[in-house]
N, C-alpha and C positions, 0 to 999 in steps of 0.2 A: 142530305145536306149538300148545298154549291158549293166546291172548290174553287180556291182564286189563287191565281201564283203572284206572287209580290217579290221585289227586290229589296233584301235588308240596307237599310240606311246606316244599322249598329249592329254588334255582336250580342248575341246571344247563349246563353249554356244553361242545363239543366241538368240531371242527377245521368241521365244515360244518353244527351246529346251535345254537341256546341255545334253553332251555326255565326258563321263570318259574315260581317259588312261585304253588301256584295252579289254574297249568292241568291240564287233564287229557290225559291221554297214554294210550295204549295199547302196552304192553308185553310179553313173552312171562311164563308164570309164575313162572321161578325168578327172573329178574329181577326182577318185580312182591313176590316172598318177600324178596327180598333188603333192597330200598327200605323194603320194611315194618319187615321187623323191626329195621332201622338207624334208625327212627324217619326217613326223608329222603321219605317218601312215605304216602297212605291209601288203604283200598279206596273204589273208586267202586259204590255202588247204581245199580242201572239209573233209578231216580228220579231220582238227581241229575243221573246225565247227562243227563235229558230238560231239567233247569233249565239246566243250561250249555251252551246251544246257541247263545248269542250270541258266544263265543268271549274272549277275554283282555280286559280290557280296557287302554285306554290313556290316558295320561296327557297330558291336553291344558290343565290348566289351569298358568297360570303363563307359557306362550307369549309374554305381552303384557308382565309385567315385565322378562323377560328383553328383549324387542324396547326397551324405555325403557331399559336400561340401555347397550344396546349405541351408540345414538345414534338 
């Protein structure tokens, strides 16, 4: 079966995964057809993949007010 990497448009979660707006995933094709044309996903260029190698990113600012508010 062909693999296709695609870029989530939306979040996703199921019983042992979640996947964020955003990243890129590797999918089979009818799957990767499907995401598309639902508008819930994009095709990924072999380019882009090479820029997304740093992986999700994550959200660390804010940490410090939440730590003032708590005591």
């Amino acid at each position: 079966m062909t693999q296709v990497k695609i870029r989530l448009k939306t979040h996703r979660a199921g019983v042992r995964f979640s996947q964020a707006a955003g990243e890129i995933i590797t999918v089979d094709k009818e799957t990767a057809k499907r995401m598309i044309d639902s508008d819930q996903a994009e095709k990924v260029t072999k380019a882009q993949t090479r820029r997304n190698t740093a992986g999700p990113e994550t959200a660390t600012a804010g940490a410090r007010e939440t730590r003032d508010l708590i005591g």
